[in-house]
DSSP file (Angstrom, degrees, kcal/mol; ACC not computed):
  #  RESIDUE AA STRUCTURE BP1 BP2  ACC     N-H-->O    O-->H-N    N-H-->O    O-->H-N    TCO  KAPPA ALPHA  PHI   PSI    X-CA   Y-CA   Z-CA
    1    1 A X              0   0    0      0, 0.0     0, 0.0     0, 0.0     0, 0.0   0.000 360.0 360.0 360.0 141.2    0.0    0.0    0.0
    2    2 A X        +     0   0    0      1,-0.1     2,-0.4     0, 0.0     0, 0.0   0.122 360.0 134.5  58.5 177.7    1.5    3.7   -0.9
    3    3 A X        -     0   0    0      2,-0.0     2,-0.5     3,-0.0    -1,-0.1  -0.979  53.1 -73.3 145.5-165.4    4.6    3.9   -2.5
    4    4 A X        -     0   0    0     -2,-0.4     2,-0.3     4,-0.0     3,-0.0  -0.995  35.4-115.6-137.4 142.3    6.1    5.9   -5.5
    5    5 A X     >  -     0   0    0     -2,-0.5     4,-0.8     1,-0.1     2,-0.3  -0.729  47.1-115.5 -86.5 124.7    5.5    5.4   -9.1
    6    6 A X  T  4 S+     0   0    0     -2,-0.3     2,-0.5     1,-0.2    -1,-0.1  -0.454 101.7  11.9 -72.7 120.8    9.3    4.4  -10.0
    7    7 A X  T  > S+     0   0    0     -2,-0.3     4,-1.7     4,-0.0     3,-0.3  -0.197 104.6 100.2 100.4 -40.6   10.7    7.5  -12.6
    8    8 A X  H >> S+     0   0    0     -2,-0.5     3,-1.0     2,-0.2     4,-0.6   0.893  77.7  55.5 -29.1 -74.7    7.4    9.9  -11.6
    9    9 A X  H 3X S+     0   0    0     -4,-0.8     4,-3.3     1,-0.3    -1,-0.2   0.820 110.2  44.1 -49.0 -53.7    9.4   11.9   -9.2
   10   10 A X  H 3> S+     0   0    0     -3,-0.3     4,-2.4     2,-0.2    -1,-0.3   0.848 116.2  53.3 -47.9 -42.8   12.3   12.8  -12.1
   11   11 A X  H <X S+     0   0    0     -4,-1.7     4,-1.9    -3,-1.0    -2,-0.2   0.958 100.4  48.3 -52.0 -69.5    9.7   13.5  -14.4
   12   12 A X  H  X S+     0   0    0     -4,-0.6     4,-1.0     2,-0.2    -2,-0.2   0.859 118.1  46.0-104.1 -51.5    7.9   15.6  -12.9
   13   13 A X  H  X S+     0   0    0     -4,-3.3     4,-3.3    -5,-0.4     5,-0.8   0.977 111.1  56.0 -43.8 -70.8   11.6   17.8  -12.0
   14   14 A X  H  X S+     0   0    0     -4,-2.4     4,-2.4     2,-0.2    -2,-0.2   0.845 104.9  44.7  -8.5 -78.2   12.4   17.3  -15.3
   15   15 A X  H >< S+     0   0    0     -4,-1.9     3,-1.5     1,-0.2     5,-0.3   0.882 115.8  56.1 -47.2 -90.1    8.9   19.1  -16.4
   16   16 A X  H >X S+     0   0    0     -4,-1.0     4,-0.9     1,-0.3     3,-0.7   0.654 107.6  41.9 -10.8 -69.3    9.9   21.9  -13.6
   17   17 A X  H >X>S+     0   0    0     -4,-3.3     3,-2.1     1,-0.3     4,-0.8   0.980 112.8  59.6 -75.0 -28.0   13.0   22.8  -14.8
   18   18 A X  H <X5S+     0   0    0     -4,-2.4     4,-1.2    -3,-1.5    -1,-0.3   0.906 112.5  34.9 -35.1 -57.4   11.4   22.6  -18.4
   19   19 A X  H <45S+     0   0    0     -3,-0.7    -1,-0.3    -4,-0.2    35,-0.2   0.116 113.2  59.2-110.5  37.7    8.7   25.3  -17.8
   20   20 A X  H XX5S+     0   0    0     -3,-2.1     3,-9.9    -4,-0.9     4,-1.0   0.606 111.8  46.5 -90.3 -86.4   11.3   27.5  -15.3
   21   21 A X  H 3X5S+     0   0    0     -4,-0.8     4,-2.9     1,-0.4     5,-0.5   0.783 114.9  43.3   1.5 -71.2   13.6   27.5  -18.7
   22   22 A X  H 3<<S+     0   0    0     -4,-1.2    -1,-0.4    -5,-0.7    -3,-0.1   0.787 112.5  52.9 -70.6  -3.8   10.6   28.5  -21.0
   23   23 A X  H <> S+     0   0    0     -3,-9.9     4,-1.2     3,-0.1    -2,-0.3   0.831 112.4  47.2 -92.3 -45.0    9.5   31.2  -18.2
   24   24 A X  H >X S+     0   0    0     -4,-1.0     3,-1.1     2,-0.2     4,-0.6   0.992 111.4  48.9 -43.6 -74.0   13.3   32.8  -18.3
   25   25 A X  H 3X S+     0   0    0     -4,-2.9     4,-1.0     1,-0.4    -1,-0.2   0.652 112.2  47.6 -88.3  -7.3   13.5   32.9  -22.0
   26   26 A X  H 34 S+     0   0    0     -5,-0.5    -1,-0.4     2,-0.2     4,-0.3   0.711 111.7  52.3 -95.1 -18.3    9.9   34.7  -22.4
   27   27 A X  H << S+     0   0    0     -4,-1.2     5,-0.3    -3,-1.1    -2,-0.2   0.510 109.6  45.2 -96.7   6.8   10.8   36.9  -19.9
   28   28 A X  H >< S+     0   0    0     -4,-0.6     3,-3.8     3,-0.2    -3,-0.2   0.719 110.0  57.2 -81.5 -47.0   14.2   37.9  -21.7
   29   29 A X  T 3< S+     0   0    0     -4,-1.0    -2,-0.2     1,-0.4    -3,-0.1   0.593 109.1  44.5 -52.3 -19.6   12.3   38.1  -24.8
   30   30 A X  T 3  S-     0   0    0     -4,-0.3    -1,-0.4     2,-0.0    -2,-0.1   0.346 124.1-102.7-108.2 -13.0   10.1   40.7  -23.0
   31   31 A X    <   +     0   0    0     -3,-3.8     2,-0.4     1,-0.2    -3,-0.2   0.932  56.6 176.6  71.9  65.7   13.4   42.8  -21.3
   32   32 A X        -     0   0    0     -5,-0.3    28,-0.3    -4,-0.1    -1,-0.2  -0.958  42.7-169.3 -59.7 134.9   13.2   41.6  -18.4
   33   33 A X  S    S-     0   0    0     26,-2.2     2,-0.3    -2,-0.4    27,-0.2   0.611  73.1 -31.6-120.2 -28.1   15.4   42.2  -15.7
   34   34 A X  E     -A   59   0A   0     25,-1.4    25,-2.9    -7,-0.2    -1,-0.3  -0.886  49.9-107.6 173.2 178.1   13.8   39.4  -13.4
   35   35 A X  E     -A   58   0A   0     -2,-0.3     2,-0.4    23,-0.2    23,-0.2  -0.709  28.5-171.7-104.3 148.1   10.9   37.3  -12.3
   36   36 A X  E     +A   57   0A   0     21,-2.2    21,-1.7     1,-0.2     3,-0.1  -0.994  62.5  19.9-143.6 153.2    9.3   37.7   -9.0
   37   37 A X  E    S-     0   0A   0     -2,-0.4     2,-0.5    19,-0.2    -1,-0.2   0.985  80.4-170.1  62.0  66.0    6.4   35.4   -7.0
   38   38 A X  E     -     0   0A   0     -3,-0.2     2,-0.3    18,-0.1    18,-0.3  -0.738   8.3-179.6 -84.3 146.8    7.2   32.3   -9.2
   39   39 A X  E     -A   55   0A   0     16,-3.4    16,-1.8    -2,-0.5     2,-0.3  -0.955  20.1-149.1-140.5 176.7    5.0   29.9   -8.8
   40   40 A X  E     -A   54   0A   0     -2,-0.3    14,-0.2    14,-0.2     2,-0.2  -0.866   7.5-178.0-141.2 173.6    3.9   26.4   -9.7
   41   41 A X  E     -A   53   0A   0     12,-0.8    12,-2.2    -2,-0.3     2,-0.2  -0.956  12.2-160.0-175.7 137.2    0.9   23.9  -10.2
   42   42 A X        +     0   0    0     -2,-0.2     2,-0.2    10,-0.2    10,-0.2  -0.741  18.7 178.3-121.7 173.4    0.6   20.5  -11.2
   43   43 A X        -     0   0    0      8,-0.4     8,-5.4    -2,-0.2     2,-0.4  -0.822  36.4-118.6 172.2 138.2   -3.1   19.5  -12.6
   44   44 A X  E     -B   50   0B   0     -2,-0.2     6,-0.2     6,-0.2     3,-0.1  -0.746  33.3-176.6 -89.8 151.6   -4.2   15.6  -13.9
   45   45 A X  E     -     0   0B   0      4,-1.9     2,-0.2     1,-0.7     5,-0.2   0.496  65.8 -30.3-116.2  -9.6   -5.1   16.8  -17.9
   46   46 A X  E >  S-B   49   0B   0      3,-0.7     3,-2.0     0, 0.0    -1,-0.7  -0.888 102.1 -31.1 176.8 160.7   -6.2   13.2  -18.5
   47   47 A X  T 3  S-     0   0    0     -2,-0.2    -2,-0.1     1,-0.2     3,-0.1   0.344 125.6 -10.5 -25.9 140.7   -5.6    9.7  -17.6
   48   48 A X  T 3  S+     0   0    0      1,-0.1     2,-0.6    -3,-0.0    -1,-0.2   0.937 114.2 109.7  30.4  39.8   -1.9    9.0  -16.5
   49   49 A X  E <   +B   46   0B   0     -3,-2.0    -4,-1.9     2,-0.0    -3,-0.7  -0.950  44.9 178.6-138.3 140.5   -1.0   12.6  -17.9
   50   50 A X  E     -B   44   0B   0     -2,-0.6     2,-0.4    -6,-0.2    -6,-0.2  -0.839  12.0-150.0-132.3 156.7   -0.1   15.3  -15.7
   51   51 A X        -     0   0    0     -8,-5.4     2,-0.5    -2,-0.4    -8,-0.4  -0.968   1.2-156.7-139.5 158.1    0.9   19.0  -16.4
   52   52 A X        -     0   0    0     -2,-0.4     2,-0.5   -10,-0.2   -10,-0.2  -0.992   9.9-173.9-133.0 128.5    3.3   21.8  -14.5
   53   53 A X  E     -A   41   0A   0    -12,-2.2   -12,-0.8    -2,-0.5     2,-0.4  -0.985   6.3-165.4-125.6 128.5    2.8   25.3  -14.9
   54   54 A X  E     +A   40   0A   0     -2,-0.5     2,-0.3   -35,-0.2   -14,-0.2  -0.929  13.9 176.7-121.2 125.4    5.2   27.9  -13.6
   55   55 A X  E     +A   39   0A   0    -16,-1.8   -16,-3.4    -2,-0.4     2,-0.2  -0.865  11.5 138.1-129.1 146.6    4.1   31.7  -13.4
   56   56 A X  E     -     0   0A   0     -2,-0.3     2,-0.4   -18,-0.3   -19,-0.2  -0.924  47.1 -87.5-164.3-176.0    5.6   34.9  -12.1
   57   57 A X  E     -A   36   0A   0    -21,-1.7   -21,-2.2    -2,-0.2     2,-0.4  -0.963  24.8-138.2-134.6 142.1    6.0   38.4  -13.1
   58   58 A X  E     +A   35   0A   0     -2,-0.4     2,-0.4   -23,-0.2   -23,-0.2  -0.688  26.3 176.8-104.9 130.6    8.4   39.7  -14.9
   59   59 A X  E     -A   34   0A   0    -25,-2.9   -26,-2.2    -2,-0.4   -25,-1.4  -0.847  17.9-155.0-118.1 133.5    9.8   43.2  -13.8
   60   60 A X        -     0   0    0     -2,-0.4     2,-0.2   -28,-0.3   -28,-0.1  -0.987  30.6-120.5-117.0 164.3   12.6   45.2  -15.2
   61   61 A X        -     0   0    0     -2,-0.5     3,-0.1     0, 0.0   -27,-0.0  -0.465  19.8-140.4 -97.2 137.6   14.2   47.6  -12.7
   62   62 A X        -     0   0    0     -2,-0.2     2,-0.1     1,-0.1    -2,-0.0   0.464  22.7-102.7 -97.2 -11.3   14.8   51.1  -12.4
   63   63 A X        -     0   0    0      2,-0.0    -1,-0.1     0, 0.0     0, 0.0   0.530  35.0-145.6  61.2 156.2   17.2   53.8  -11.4
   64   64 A X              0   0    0     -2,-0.1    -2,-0.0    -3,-0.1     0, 0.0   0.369 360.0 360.0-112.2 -37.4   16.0   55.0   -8.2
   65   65 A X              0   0    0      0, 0.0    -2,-0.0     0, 0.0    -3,-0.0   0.624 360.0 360.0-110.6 360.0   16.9   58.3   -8.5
């Protein structure tokens, strides 16, 4: 009873670093200077299929003065 689906955990990093990557490079593409309040969500989209989404907002930075 319980247990871990053998390879699930690496996927699922995998996917993470996957949509960090594609959240970075749309938010250079935009001038961005960095992301702030990233966050993530996993959600079943169908049988045995699973999905990660990573969100933030992308700032660029000012002179203060």
């Amino acid at each position: 009873i319980g247990g871990e689906i053998v390879g699930y955990p690496e996927m699922l990093a995998d996917a993470r670093d996957i949509a960090i990557e594609r959240m970075v490079d749309e938010a250079n593409k935009r001038g961005a200077d960095a992301i702030i309040n990233i966050r993530f969500t996993t959600s079943a989209i169908m049988a045995n299929a699973s999905e990660i989404l990573a969100y933030g907002t992308a700032v660029k930075l000012t002179d203060p003065s």
